[in-house]
mmCIF file of the N, C-alpha and C atoms, coordinates in Angstrom:
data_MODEL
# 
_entry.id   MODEL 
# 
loop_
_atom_site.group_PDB 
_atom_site.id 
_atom_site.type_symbol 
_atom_site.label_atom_id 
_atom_site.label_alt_id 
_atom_site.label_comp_id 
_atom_site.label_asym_id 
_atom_site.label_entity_id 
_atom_site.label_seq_id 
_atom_site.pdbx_PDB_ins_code 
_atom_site.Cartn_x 
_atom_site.Cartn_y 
_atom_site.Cartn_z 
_atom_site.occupancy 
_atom_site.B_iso_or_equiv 
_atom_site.pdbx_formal_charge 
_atom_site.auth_seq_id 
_atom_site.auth_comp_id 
_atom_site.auth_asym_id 
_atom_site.auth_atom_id 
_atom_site.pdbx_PDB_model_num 
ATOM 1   N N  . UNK A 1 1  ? 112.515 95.820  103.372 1.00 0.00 ? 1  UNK A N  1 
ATOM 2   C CA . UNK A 1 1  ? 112.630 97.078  104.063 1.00 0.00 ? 1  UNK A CA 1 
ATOM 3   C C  . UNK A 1 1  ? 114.062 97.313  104.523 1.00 0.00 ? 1  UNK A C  1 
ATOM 4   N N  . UNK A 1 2  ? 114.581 96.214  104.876 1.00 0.00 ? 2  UNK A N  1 
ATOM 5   C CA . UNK A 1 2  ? 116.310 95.957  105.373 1.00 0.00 ? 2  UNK A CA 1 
ATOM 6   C C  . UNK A 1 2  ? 117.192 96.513  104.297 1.00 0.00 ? 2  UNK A C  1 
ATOM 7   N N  . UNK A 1 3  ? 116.473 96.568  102.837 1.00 0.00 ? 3  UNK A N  1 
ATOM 8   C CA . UNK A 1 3  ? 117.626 97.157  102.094 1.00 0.00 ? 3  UNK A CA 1 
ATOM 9   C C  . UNK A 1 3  ? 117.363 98.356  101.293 1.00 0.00 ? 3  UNK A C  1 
ATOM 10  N N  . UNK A 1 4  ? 116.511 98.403  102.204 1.00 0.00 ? 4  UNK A N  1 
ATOM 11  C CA . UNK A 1 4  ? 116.343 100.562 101.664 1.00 0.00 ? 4  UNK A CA 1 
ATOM 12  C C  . UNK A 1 4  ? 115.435 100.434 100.542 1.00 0.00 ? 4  UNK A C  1 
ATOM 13  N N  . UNK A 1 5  ? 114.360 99.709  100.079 1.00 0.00 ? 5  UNK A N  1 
ATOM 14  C CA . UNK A 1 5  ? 113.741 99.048  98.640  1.00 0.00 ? 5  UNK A CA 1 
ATOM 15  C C  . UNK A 1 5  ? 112.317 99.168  99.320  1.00 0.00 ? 5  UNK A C  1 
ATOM 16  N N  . UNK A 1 6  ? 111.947 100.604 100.086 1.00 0.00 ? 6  UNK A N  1 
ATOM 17  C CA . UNK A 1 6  ? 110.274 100.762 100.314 1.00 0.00 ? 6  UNK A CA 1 
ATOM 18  C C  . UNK A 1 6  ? 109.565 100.353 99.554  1.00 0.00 ? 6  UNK A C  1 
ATOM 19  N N  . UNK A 1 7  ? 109.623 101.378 98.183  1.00 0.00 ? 7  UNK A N  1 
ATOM 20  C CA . UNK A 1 7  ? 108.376 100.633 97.156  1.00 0.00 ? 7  UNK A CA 1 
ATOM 21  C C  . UNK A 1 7  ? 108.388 99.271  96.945  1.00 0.00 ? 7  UNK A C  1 
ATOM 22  N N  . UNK A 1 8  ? 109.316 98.621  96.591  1.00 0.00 ? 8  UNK A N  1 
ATOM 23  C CA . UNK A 1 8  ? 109.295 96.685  96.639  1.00 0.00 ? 8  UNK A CA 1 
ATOM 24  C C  . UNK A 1 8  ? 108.694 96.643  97.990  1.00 0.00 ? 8  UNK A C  1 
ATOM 25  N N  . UNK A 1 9  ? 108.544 96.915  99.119  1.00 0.00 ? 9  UNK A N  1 
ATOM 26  C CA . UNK A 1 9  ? 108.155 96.494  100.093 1.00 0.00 ? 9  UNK A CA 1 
ATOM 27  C C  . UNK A 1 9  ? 106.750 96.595  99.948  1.00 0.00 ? 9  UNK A C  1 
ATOM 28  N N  . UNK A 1 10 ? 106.729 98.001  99.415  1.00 0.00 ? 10 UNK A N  1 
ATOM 29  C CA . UNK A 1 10 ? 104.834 98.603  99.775  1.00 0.00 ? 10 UNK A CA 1 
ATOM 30  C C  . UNK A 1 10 ? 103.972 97.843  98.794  1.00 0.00 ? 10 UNK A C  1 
ATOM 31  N N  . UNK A 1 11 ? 104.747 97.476  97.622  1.00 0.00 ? 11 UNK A N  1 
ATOM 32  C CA . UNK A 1 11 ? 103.885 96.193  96.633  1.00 0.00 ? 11 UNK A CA 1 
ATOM 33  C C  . UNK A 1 11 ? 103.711 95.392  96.855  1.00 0.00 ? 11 UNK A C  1 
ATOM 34  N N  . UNK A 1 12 ? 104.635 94.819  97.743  1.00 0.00 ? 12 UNK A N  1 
ATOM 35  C CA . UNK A 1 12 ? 104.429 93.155  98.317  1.00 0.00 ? 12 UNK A CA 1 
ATOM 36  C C  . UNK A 1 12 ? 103.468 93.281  98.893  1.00 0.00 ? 12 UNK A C  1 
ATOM 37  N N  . UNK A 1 13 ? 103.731 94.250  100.565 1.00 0.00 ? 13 UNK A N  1 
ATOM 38  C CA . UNK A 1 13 ? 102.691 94.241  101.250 1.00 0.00 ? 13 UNK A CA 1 
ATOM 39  C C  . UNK A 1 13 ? 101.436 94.147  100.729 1.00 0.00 ? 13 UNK A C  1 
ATOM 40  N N  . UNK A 1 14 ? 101.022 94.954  99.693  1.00 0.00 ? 14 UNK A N  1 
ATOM 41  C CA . UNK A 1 14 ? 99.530  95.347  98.841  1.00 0.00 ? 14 UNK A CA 1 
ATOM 42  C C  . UNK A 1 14 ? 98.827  94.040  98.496  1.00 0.00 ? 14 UNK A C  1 
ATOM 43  N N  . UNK A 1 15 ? 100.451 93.161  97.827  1.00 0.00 ? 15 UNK A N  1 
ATOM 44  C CA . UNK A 1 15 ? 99.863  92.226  97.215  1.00 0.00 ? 15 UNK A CA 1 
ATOM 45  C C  . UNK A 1 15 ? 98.925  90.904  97.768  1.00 0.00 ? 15 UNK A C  1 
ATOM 46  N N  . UNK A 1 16 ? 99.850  90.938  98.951  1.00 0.00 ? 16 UNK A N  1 
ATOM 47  C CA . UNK A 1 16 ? 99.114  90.058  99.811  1.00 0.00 ? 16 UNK A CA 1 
ATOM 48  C C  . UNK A 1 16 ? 98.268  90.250  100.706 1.00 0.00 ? 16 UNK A C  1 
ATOM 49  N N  . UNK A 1 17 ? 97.709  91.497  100.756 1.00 0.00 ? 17 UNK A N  1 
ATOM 50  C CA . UNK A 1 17 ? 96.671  91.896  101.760 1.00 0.00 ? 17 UNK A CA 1 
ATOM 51  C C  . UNK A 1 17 ? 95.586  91.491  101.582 1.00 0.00 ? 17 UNK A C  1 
ATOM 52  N N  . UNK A 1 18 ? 94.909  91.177  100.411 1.00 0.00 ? 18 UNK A N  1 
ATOM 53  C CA . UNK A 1 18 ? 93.375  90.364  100.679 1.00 0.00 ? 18 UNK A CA 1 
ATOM 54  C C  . UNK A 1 18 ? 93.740  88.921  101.077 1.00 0.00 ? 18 UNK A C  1 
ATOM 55  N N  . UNK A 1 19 ? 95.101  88.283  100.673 1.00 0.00 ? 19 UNK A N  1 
ATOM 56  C CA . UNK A 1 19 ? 95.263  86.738  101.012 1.00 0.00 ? 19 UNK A CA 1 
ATOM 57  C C  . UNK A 1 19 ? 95.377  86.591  102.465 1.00 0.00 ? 19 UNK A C  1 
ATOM 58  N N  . UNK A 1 20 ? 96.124  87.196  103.153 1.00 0.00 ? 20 UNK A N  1 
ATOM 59  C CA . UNK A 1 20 ? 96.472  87.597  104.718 1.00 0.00 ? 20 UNK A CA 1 
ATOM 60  C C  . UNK A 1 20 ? 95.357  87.724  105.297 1.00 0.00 ? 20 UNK A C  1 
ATOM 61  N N  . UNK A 1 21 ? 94.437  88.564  105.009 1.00 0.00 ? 21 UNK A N  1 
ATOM 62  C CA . UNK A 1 21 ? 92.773  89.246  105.593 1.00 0.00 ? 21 UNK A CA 1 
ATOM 63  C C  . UNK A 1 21 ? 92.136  87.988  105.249 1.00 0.00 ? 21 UNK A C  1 
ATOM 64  N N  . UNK A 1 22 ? 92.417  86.998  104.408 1.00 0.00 ? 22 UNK A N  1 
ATOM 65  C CA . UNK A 1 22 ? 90.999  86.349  104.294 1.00 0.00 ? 22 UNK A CA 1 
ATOM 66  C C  . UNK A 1 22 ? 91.644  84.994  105.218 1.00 0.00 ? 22 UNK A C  1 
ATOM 67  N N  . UNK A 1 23 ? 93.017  84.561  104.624 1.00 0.00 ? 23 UNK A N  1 
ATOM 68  C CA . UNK A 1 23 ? 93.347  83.479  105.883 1.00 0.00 ? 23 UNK A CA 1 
ATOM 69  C C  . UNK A 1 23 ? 93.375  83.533  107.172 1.00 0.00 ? 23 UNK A C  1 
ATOM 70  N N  . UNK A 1 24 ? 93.923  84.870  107.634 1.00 0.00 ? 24 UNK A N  1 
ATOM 71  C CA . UNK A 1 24 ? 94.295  84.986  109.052 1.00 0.00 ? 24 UNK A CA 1 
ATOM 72  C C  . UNK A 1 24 ? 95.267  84.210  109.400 1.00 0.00 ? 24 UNK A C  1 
ATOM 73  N N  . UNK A 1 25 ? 95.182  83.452  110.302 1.00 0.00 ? 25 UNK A N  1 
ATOM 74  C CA . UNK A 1 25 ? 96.248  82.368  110.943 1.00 0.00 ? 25 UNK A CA 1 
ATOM 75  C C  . UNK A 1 25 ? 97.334  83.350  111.449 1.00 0.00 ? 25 UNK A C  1 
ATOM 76  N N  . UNK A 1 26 ? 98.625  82.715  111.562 1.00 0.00 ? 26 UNK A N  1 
ATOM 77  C CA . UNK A 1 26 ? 99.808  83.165  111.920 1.00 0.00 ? 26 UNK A CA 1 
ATOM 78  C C  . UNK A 1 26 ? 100.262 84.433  111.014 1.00 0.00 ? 26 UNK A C  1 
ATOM 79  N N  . UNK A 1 27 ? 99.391  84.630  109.856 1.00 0.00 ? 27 UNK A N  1 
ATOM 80  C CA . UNK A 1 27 ? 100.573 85.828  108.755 1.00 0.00 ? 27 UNK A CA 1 
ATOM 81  C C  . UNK A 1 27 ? 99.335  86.696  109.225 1.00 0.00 ? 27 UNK A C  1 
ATOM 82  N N  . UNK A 1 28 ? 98.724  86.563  109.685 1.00 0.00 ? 28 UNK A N  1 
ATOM 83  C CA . UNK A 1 28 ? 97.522  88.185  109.693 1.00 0.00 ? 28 UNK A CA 1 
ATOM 84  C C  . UNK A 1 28 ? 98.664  88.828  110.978 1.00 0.00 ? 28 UNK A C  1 
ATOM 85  N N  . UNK A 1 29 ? 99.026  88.836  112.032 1.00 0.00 ? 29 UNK A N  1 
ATOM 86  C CA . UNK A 1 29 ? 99.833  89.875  112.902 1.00 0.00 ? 29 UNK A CA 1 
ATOM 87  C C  . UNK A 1 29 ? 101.405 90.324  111.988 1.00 0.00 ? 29 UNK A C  1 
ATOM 88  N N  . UNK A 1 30 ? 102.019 89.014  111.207 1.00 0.00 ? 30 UNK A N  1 
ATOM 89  C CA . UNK A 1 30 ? 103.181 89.423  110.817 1.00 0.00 ? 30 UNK A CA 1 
ATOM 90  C C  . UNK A 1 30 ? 103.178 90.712  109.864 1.00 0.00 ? 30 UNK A C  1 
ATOM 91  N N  . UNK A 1 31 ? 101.838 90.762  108.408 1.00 0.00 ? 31 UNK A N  1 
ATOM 92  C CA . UNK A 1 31 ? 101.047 91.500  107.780 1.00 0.00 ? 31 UNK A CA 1 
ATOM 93  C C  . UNK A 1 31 ? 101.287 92.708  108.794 1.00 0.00 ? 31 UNK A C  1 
ATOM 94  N N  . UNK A 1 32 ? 100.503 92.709  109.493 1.00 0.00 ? 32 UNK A N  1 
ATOM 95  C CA . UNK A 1 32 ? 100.322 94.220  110.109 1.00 0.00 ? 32 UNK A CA 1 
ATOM 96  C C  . UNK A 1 32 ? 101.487 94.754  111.022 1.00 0.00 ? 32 UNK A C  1 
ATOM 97  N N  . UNK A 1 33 ? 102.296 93.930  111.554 1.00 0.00 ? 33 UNK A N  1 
ATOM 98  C CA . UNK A 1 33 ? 103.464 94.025  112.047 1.00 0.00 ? 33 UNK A CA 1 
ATOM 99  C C  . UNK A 1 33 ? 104.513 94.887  110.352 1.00 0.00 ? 33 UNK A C  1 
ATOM 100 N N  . UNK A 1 34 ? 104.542 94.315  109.631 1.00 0.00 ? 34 UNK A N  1 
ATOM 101 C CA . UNK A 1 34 ? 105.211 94.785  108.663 1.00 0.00 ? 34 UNK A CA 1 
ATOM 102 C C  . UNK A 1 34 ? 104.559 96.006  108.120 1.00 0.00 ? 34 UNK A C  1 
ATOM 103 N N  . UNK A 1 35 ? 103.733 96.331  107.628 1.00 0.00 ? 35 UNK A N  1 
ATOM 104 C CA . UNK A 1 35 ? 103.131 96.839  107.694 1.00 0.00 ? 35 UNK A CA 1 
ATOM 105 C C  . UNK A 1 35 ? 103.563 98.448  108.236 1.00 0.00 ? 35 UNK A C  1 
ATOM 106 N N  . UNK A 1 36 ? 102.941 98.518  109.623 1.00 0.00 ? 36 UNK A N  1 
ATOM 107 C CA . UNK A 1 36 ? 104.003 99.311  110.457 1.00 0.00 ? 36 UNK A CA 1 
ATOM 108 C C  . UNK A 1 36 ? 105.035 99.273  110.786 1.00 0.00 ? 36 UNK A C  1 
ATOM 109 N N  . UNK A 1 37 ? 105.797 98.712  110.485 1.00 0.00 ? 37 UNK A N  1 
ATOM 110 C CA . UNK A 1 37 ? 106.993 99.072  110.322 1.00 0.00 ? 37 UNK A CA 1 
ATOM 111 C C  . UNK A 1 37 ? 107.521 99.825  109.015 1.00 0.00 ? 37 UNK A C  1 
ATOM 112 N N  . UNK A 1 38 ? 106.926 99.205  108.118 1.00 0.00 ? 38 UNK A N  1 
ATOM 113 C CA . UNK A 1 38 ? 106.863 100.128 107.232 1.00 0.00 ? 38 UNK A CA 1 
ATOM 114 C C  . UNK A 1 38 ? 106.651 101.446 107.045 1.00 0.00 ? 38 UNK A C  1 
ATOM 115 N N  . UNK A 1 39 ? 105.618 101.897 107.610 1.00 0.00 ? 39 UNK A N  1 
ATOM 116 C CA . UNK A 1 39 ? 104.925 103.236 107.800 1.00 0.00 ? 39 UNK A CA 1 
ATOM 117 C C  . UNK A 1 39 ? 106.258 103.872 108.687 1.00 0.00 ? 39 UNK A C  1 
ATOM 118 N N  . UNK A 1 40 ? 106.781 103.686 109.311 1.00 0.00 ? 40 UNK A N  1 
ATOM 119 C CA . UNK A 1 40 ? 107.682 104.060 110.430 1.00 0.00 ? 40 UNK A CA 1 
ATOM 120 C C  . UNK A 1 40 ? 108.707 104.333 109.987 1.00 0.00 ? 40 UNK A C  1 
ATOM 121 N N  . UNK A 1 41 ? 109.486 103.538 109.201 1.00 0.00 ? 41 UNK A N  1 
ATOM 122 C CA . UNK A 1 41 ? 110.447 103.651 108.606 1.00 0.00 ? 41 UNK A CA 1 
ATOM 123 C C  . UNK A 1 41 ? 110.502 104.698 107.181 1.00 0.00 ? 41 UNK A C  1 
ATOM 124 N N  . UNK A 1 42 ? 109.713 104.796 106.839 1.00 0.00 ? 42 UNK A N  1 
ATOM 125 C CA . UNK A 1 42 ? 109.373 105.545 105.890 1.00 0.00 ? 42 UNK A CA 1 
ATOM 126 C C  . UNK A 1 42 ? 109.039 107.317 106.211 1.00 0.00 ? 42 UNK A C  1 
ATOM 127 N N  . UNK A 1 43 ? 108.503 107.424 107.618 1.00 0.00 ? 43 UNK A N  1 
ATOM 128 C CA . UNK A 1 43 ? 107.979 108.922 108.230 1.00 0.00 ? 43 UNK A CA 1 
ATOM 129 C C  . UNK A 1 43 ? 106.888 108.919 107.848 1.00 0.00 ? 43 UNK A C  1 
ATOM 130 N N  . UNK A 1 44 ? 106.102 107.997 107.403 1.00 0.00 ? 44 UNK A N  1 
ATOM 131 C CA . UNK A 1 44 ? 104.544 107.953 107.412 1.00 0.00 ? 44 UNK A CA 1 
ATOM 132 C C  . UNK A 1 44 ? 103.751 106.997 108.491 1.00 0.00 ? 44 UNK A C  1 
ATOM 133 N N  . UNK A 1 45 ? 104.433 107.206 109.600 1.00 0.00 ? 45 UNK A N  1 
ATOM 134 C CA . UNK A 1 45 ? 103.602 106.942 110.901 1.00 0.00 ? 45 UNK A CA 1 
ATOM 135 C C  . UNK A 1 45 ? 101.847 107.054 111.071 1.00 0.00 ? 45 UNK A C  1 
ATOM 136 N N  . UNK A 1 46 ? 102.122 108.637 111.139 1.00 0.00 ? 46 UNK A N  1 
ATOM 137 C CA . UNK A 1 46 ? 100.891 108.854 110.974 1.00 0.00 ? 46 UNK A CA 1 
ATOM 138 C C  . UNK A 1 46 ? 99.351  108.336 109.865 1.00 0.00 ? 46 UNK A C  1 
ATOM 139 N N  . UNK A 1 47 ? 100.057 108.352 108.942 1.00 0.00 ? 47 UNK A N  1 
ATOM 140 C CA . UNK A 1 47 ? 99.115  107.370 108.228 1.00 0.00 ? 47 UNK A CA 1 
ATOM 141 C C  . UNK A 1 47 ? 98.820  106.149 108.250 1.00 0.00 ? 47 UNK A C  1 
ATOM 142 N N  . UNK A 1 48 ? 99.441  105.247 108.776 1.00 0.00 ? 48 UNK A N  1 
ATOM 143 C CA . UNK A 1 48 ? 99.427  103.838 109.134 1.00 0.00 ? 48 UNK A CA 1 
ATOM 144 C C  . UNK A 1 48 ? 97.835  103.561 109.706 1.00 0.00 ? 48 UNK A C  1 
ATOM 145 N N  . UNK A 1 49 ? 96.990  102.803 109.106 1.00 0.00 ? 49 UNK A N  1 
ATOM 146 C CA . UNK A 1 49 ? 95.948  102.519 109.485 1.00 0.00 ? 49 UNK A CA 1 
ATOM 147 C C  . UNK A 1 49 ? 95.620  101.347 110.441 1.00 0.00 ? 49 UNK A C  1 
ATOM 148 N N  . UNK A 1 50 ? 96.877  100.350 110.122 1.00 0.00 ? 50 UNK A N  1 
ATOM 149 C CA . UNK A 1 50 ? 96.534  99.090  110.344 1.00 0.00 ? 50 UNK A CA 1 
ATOM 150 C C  . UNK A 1 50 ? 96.108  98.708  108.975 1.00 0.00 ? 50 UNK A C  1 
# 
């Protein structure tokens, strides 16, 4: 997200979202932390679901 490369970001994120959701642990807040930030940085706040 640091280098202006949303879509690389929004794929990653995607990619690891059932692995994140099913482990939990420590990467399930970082996940959703990124996540929104993403949404934010982008002007799609409003859509951000979590």
């Amino acid at each position: 997200m640091e280098l202006d490369r949303h879509q690389d970001a929004q794929r990653t994120l995607a990619a690891v979202h059932e692995t994140t959701e099913h482990t939990g642990d420590v990467y399930l807040p970082w996940y959703h932390l990124s996540c929104a930030l993403l949404a934010f940085q982008t002007g799609r706040w409003d859509d951000h679901r979590g």
